[in-house]
One Martini backbone bead per residue (centre of mass of N, CA, C, O) as a GRO file, in nm:
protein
  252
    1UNK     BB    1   0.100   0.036   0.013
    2UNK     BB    2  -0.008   0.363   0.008
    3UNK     BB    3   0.147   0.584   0.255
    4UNK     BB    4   0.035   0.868   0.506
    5UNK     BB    5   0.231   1.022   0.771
    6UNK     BB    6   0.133   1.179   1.015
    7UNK     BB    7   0.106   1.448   1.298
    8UNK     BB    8   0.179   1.660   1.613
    9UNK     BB    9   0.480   1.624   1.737
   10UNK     BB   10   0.666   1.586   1.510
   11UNK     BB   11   0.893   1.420   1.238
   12UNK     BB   12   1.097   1.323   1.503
   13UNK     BB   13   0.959   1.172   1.662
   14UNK     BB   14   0.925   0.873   1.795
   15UNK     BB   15   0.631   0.750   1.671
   16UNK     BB   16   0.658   0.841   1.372
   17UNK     BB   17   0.902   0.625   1.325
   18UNK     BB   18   0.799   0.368   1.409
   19UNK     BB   19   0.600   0.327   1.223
   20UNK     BB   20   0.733   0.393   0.928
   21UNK     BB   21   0.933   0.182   0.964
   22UNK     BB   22   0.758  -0.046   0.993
   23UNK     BB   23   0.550  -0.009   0.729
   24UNK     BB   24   0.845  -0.007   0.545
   25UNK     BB   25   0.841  -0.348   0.554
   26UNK     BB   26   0.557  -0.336   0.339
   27UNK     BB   27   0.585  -0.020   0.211
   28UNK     BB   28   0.480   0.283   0.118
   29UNK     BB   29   0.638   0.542   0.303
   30UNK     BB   30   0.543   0.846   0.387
   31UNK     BB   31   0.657   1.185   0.548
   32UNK     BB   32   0.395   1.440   0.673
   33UNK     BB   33   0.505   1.716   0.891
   34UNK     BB   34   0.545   1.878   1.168
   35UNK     BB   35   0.814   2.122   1.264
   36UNK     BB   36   0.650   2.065   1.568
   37UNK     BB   37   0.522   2.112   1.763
   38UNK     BB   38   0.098   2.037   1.732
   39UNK     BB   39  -0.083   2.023   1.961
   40UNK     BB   40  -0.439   2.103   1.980
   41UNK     BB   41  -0.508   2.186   1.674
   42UNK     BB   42  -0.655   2.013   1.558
   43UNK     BB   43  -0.852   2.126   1.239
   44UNK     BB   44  -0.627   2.309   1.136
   45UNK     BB   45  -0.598   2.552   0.907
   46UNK     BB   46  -0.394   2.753   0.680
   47UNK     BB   47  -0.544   3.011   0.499
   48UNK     BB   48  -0.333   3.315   0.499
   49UNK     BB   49   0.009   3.242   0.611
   50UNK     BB   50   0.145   3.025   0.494
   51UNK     BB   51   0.383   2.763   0.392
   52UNK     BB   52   0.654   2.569   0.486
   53UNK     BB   53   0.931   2.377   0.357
   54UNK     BB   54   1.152   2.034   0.401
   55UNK     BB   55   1.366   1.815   0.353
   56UNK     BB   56   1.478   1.512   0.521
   57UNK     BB   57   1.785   1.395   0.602
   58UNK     BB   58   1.875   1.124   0.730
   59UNK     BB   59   1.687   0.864   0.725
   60UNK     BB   60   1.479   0.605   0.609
   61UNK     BB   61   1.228   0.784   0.515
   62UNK     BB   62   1.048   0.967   0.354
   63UNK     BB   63   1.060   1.341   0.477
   64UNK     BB   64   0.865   1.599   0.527
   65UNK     BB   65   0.840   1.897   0.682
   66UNK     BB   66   0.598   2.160   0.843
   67UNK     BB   67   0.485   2.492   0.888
   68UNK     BB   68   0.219   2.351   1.027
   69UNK     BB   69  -0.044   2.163   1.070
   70UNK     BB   70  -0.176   1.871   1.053
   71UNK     BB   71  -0.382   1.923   0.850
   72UNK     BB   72  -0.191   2.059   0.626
   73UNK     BB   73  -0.012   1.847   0.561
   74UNK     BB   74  -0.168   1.647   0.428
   75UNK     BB   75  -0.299   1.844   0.205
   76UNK     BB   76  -0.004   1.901   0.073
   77UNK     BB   77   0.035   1.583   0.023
   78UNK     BB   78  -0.204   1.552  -0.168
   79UNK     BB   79  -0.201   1.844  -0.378
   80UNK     BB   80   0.159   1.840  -0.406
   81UNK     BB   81   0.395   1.662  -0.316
   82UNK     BB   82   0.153   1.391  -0.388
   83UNK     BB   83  -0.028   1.440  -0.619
   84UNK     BB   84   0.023   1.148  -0.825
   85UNK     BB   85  -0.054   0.988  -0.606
   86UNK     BB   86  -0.240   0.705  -0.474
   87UNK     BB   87  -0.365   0.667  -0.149
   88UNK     BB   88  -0.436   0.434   0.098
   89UNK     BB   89  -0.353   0.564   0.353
   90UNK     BB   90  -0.401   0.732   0.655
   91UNK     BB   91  -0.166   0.814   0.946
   92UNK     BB   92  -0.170   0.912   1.294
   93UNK     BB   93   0.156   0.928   1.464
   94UNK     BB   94   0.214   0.851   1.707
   95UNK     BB   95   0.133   0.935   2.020
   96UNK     BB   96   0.211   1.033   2.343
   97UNK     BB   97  -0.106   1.032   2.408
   98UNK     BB   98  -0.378   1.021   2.467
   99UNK     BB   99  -0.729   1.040   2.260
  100UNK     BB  100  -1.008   1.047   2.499
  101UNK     BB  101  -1.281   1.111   2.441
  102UNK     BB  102  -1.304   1.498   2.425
  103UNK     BB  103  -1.004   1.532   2.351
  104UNK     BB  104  -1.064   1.489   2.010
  105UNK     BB  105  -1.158   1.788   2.014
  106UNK     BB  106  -0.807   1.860   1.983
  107UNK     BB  107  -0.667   1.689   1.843
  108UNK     BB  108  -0.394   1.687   1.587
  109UNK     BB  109  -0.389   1.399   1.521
  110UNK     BB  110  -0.710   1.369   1.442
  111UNK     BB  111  -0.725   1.584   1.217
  112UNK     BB  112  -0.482   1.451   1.022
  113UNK     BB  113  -0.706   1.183   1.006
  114UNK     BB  114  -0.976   1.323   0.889
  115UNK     BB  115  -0.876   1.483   0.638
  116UNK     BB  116  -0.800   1.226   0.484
  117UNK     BB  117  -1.121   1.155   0.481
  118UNK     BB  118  -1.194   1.391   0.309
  119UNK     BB  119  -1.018   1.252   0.060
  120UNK     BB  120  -1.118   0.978   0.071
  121UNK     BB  121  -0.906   0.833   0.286
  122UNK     BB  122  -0.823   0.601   0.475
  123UNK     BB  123  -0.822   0.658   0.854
  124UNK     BB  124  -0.603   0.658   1.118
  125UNK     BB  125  -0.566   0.726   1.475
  126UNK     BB  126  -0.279   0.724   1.689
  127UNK     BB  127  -0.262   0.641   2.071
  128UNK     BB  128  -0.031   0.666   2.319
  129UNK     BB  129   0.055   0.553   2.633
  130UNK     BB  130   0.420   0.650   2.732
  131UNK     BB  131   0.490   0.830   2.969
  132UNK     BB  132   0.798   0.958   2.827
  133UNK     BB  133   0.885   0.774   2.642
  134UNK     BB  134   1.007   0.534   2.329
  135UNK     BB  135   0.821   0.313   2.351
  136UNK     BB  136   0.676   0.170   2.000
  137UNK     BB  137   0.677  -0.122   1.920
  138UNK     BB  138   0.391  -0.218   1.987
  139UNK     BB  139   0.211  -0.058   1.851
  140UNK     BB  140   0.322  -0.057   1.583
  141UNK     BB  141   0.264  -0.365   1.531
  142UNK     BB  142  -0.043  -0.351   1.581
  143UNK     BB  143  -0.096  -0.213   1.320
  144UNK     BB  144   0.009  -0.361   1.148
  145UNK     BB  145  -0.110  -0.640   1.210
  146UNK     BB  146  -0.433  -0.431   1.163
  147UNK     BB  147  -0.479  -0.263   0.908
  148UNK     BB  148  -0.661  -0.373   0.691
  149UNK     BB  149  -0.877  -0.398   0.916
  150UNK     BB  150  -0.906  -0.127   1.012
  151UNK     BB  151  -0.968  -0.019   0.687
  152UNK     BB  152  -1.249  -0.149   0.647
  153UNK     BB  153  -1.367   0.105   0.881
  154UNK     BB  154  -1.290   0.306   0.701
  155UNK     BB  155  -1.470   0.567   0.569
  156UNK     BB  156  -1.573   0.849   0.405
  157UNK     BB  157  -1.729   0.920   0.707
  158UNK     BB  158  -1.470   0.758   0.871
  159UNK     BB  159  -1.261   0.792   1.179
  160UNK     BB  160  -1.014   0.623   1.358
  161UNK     BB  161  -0.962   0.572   1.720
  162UNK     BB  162  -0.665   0.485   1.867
  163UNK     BB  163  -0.597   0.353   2.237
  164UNK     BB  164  -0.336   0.280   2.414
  165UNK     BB  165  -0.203   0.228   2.730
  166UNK     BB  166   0.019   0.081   2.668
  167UNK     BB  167   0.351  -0.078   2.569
  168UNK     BB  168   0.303  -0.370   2.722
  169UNK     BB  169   0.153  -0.661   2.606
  170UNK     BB  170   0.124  -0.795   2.852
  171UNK     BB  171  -0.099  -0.564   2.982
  172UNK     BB  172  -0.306  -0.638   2.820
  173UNK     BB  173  -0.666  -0.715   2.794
  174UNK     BB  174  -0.735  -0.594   2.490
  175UNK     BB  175  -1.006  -0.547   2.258
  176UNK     BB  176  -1.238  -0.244   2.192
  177UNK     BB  177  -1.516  -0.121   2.116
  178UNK     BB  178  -1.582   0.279   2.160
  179UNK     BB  179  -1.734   0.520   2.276
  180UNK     BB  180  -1.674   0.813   2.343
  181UNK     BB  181  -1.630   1.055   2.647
  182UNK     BB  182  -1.627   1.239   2.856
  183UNK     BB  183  -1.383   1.469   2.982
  184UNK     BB  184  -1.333   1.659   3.228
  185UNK     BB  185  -1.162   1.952   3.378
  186UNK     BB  186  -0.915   2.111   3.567
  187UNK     BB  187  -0.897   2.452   3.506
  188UNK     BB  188  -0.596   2.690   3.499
  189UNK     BB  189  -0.460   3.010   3.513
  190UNK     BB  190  -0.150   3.162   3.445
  191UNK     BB  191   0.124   3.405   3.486
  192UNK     BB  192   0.371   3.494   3.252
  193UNK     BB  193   0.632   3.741   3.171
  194UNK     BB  194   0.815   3.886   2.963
  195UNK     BB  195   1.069   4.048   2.892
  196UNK     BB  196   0.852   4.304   2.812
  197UNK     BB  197   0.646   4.244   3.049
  198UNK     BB  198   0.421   4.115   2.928
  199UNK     BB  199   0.129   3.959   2.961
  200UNK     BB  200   0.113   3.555   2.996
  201UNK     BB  201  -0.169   3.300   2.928
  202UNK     BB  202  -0.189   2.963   3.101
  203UNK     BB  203  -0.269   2.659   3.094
  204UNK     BB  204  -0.399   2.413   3.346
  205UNK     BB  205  -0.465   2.062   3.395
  206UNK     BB  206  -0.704   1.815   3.491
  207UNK     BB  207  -0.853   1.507   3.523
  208UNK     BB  208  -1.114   1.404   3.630
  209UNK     BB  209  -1.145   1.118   3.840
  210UNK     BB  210  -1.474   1.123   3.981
  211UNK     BB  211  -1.600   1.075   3.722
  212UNK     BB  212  -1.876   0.959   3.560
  213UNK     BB  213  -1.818   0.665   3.373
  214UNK     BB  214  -1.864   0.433   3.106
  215UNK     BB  215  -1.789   0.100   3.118
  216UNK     BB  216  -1.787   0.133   2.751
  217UNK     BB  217  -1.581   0.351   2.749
  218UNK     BB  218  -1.272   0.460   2.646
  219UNK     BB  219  -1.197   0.542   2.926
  220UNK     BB  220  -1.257   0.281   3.108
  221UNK     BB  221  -1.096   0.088   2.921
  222UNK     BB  222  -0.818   0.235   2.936
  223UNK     BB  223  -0.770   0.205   3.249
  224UNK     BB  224  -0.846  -0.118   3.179
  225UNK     BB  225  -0.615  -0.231   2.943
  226UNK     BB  226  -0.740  -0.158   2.679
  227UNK     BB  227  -0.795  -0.141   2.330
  228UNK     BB  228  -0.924   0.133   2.130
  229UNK     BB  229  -1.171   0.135   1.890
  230UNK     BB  230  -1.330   0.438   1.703
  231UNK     BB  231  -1.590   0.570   1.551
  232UNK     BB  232  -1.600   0.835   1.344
  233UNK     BB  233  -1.745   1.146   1.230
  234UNK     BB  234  -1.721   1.370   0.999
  235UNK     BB  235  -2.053   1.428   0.962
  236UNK     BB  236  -2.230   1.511   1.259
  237UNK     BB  237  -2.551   1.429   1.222
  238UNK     BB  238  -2.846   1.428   1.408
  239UNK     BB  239  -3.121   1.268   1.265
  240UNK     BB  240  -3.303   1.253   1.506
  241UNK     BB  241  -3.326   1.575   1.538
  242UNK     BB  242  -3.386   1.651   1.245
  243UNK     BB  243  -3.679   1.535   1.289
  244UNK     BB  244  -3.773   1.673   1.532
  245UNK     BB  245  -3.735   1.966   1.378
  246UNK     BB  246  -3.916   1.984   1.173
  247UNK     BB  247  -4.154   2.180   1.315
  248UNK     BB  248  -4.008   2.425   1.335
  249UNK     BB  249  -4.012   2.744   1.448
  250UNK     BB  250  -3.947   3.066   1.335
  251UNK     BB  251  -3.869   3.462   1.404
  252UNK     BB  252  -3.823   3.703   1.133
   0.00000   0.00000   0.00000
């Protein structure tokens, strides 16, 4: 297959190498990264700043850096820097920390995924917690071995979302099929002057842990060892809403 890796942690992280590595073992491999951390960025693509690359030599995949969003890196690649080959899947990752629950609201791995579902390439974002470790052997070998499986349910309007909860297959209790559920923050912002005095705000916050959550959601199933996999879409219209809605009157 020819793939297409990108993430969020940017193109020299470990886990984006790891998983290149693994897959070009077997396949057509490129990545196409942001040249920095770019967490958090969500599906932002820069529609107005333009964006630079450059290519990176001595690696052992070809990888382009790109200074934008992971969902730009994405666009670019399949737009430009390899506009005329047709990608058989796009994967984000491995990230360095899960993203489950509501967090995927936020994740820049997954919205690099998302792209790749909009432009109608099967797509999967991957994220391992990694505790701040390089070990990304298993996560890695995971996907490479369930690669196929996967990719046969990412279709034209859903990008799946693994979620390892650990490096080492031994603490594994399985695989279960799982929704996203809420996960609430305690959140507060702290003050810090920079060098020219002014004042910059920084958010700083933890999930909370005594929130009730559904024993069947990806949050609960990987705080007990499970590996998650969620199908989410792409176009989230809520049908039986539109439905209920449907003799609203509004005025004008």
């Amino acid at each position: 297959m020819n793939i297409l890796i990108a993430n969020d942690d940017g193109y020299n992280a470990p886990g984006i190498i790891a998983l290149a590595n693994r897959l070009s073992q077997e396949h057509e491999v490129v990545v196409v990264a942001p040249d920095g951390e770019r967490s958090g960025f969500s599906h932002m693509v820069n529609f107005f700043g333009g964006i630079t690359f450059r290519k990176i030599n001595d690696v052992d995949v070809e990888t382009y850096a790109v200074d934008g969003s992971p969902a730009d890196c994405v666009i670019f690649a399949v737009k430009y820097l390899y506009k005329d080959r047709k990608f058989d899947a796009v994967l984000s990752g491995i990230n360095s920390v899960l993203n489950i629950g509501s967090d995927i609201i936020y994740s820049g791995t997954f919205g690099a995924a998302q792209e790749g579902t909009f432009h109608r390439i099967p797509s999967v974002a991957v994220s391992l917690r990694a505790h701040g470790g390089e070990d990304y052997a298993f996560a890695a070998d995971f996907i490479a071995e369930n690669l196929e499986k996967l990719l046969s349910y990412a279709t034209e309007n859903i990008t799946l979302s693994v979620n390892i909860p650990c490096t080492n297959r031994e603490e594994i209790k399985g695989v279960r099929i799982a929704p996203i559920t809420y996960r609430p923050y305690e959140e507060n912002y702290f003050c810090v002057k920079d060098g020219d005095g002014k004042e910059r705000y920084y958010i700083d916050g933890h999930s909370l842990k005594n929130y009730p959550r559904a024993e069947d959601g990806d949050c609960a199933l990987c705080e007990q060892g499970y590996i998650t996999v969620t199908p989410l879409q792409m176009l989230g219209t809520d049908y039986g809403m539109l439905s209920a809605m449907s003799g609203a009157e509004f005025i004008l």
